[in-house]
Structures are given as structure tokens and as C-alpha cells.
C-alpha distance (Angstrom), angle and dihedral (degrees) to the residues before:
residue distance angle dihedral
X1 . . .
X2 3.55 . .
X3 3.91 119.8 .
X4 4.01 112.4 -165.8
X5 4.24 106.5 -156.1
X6 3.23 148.7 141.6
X7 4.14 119.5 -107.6
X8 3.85 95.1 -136.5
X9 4.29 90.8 40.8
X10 3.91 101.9 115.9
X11 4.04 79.3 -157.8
X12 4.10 96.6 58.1
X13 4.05 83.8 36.7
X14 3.75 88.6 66.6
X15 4.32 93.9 40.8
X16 3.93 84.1 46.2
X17 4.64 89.0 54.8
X18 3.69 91.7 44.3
X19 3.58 95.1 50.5
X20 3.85 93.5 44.9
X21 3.80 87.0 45.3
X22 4.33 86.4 61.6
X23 3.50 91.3 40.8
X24 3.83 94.3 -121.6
X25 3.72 125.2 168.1
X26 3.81 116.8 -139.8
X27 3.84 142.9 138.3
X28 3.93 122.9 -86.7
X29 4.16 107.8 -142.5
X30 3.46 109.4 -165.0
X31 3.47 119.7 -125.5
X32 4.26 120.0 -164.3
X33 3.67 103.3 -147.6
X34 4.14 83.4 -172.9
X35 3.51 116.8 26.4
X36 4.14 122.1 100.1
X37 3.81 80.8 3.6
X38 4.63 96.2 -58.3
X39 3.68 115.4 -23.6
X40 4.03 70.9 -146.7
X41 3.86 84.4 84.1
X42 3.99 97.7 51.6
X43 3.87 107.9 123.3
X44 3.94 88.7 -119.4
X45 3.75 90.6 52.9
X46 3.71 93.8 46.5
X47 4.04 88.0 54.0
X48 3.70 86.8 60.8
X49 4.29 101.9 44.0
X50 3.67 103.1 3.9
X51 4.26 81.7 -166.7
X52 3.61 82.0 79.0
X53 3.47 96.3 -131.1
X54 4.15 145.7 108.9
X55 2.83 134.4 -71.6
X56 3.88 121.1 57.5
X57 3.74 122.4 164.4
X58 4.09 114.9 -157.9
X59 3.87 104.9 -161.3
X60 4.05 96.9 169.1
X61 3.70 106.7 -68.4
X62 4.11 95.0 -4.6
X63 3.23 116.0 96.0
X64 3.85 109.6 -172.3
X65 3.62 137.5 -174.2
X66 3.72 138.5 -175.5
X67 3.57 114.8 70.6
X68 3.99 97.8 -123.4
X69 3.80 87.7 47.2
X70 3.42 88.0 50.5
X71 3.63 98.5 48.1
X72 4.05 89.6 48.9
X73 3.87 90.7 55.8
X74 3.38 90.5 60.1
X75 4.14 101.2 37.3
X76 4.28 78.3 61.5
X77 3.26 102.7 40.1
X78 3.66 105.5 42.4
X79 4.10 101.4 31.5
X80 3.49 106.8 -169.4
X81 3.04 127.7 107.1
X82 4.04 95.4 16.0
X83 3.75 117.0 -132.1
X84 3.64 87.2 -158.9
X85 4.03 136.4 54.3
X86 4.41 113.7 -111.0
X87 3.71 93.5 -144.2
X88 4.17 109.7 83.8
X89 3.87 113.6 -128.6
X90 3.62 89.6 45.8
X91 3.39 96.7 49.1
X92 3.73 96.1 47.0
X93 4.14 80.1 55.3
X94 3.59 95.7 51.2
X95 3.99 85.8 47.3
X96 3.89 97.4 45.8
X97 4.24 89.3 52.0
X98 3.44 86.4 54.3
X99 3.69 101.6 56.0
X100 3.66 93.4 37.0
X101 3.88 81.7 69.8
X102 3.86 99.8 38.8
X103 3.68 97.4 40.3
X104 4.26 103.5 27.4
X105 4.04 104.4 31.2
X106 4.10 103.3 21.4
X107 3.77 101.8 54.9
X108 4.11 92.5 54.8
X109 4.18 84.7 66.4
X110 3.62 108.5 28.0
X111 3.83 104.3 126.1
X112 3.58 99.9 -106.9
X113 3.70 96.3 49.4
X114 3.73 89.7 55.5
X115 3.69 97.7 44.9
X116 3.94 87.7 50.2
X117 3.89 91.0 51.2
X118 4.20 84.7 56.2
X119 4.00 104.8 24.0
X120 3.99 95.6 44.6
X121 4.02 111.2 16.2
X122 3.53 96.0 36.8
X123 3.71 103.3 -122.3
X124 3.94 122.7 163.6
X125 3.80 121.7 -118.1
X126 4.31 82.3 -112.7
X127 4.13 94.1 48.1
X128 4.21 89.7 40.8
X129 3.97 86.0 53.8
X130 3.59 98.1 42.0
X131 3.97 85.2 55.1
X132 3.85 96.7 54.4
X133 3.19 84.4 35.8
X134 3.52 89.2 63.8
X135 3.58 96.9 47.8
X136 3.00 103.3 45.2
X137 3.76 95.2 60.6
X138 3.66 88.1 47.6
X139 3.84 90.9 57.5
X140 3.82 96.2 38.7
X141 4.14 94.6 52.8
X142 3.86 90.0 58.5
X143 3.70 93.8 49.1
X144 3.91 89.0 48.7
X145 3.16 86.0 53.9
X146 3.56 108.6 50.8
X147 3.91 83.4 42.3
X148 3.89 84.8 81.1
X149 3.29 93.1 76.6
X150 3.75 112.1 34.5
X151 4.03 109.4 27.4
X152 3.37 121.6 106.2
X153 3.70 118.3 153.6
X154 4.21 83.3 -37.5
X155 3.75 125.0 29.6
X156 3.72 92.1 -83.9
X157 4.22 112.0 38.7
X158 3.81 110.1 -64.1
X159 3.88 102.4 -47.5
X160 3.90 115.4 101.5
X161 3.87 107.7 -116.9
X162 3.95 144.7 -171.9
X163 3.98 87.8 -94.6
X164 3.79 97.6 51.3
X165 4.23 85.0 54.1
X166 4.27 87.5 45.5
X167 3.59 88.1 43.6
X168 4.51 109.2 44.8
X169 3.48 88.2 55.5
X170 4.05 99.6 50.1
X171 3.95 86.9 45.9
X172 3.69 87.3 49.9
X173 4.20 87.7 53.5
X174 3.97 90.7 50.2
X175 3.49 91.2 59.1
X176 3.80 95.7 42.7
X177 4.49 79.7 48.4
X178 4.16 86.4 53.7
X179 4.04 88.9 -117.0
X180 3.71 115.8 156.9
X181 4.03 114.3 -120.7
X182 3.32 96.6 176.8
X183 4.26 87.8 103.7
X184 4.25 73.2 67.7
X185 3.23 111.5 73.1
X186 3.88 96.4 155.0
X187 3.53 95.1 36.4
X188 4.21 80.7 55.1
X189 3.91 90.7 52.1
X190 3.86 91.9 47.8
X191 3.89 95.7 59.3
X192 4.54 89.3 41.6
X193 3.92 83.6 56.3
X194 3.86 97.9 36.8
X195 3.74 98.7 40.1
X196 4.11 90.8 53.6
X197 3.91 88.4 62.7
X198 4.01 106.8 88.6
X199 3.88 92.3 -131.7
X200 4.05 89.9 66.9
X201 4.02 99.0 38.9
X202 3.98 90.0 45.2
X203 3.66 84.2 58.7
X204 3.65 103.6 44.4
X205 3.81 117.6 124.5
X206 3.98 95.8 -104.7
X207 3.19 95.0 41.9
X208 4.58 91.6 69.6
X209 3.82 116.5 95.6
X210 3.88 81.8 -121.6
X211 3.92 96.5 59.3
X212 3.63 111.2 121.5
């Protein structure tokens, strides 16, 4: 397998964990989100994800994109360990955390929304980070909160799960973005435990032969 990303994409961060998590072998293709304006834009790139964007997962003649997708195709075709719970409610839980990071909180600093906010609209570096800032916290509060009921060690008892993966990486952004978790204290405790299991630190962002 072959998995073309970015080391500072919170999106290939959480392919990277789920593939470390199975134990699978595969080939990191680096990605520059930046340089000579997003190698994400190169014609050959473009043939592979024509969303211009990262991750892509080459499995022989699949080529796959969207991280949660991606992570899916692997949870069913490599079953052990499982990313997500058997029994229904819980796994619809597990499932609906996850997306309310990759579809509320990660769009509002994915690279291309940002430069948008300053290249097109205008915005200045202090009124672009006051906005994420914003949603962020928004986002962040209502996982907190539904961590009352369901975090154990991990967001959901003491088994590793599809919305610990969506969620170490996002955390890890917030920091990079200078936002203040400390209104998170269980979100805080979920990335200590997850980031002491090997999976998680081998996929941290400085930790890719691409980090800069």
C-alpha cells in the first residue's frame, strides 16, 4: 500500500494511527501542501484525487481518498484489532464523535480554508485565528461534554476507537493554532493515554520523513 500525505495533515495523521494500529506495512508519499504553491495541484497528483487534497491510499488498483473512507477500508478488510465497537448504538456513538471532528472542527483549519479566509476575503492573520479559534472551542465543549459519559482511559471505556484516531490529531492542530485546551480536561487525558501507545507516537507529525 502506498499512502500519499502530508506530515502536518491532521487528515493523513489519523490514516497514518489506524494503519499503525493493524500493523500494516506500506509506503509514505510525501505530499507538500506549500511548496511551488501545493504539490497537491501537480497534474499527476490531480490524476490520483482530483479534490486536490491528502490523503490518498493506493491498495493495488484502488485508489482511495477521504480519510474516514480510508480508515473503513481497512477496519473491514484487515479485522483485527477493530477500530469500531460490534454492538449498534455504541457504534453509531463511536461513529458520530468521529465525524463531529472531521466534518464540524477539521474543515475550519484545513489549509485551504485558511489561506482563502487571508488570500481571497481579506482576513488578518489575528481575525483568521480568532475565527478558528472560535470554532474550535465550539466543537471541543460538546465533545467534553459527551466525554462524561463514555471516556474511560479512551473516548469510549478503555478500548482504542475510530474517534480517539479523528480526535489526537485535531487536538494536536489546536495546539499547533495556539488554542487553549485547558477548558478540556478529558479531552487532555485522552491524548496522555493515547499518545503513550506506540501506534499514536509513530504517527505523530514530527515523527514523518517529510516533517520539516
Amino acid at each position: 500500500m502506498k499512502l500519499y500525505g502530508y506530515w502536518r495533515s491532521s487528515a493523513a495523521y489519523r490514516v497514518r494511527i489506524a494503519l499503525n494500529l493493524k500493523g500494516l506495512d506500506y509506503e509514505s508519499i510525501p505530499v507538500h501542501l506549500v511548496k511551488e504553491g501545493g504539490e497537491q495541484h501537480k497534474e499527476d497528483y490531480v490524476a490520483l484525487n482530483p479534490n486536490h487534497l491528502v490523503p490518498t491510499l493506493v491498495d493495488g488498483e484502488l485508489v482511495l481518498n477521504q480519510s474516514l473512507a480510508i480508515i473503513d477500508y481497512l477496519d473491514n478488510k484487515f479485522a483485527e484489532p477493530a477500530l469500531l465497537p460490534s454492538e449498534p448504538a455504541t457504534r453509531a456513538q463511536v461513529q458520530a464523535m468521529a465525524l463531529d471532528v472531521a466534518c464540524e472542527i477539521h474543515p475550519i483549519n484545513n489549509l485551504r480554508v485558511q489561506q482563502y479566509l487571508v488570500n481571497e476575503l481579506g482576513q488578518s492573520e489575528q481575525n483568521k485565528l480568532a475565527w478558528s479559534h472560535h470554532w474550535m472551542n465550539t466543537g471541543f465543549a460538546a465533545i467534553e461534554q459527551r466525554l462524561t459519559k463514555t471516556a474511560g482511559k479512551y473516548c469510549f471505556g478503555d478500548t482504542v476507537t475510530l474517534a480517539d484516531i479523528c480526535l489526537i490529531p485535531q487536538v494536536y492542530n489546536a495546539v499547533r493554532f495556539k488554542l487553549d485546551m485547558s477548558p478540556c480536561p478529558r479531552i487532555l487525558s485522552v491524548v496522555e493515554q493515547c499518545n503513550q501507545l506506540p501506534a499514536f507516537r509513530d504517527a505523530l507529525p514530527e515523527n514523518q520523513p517529510d516533517a520539516q
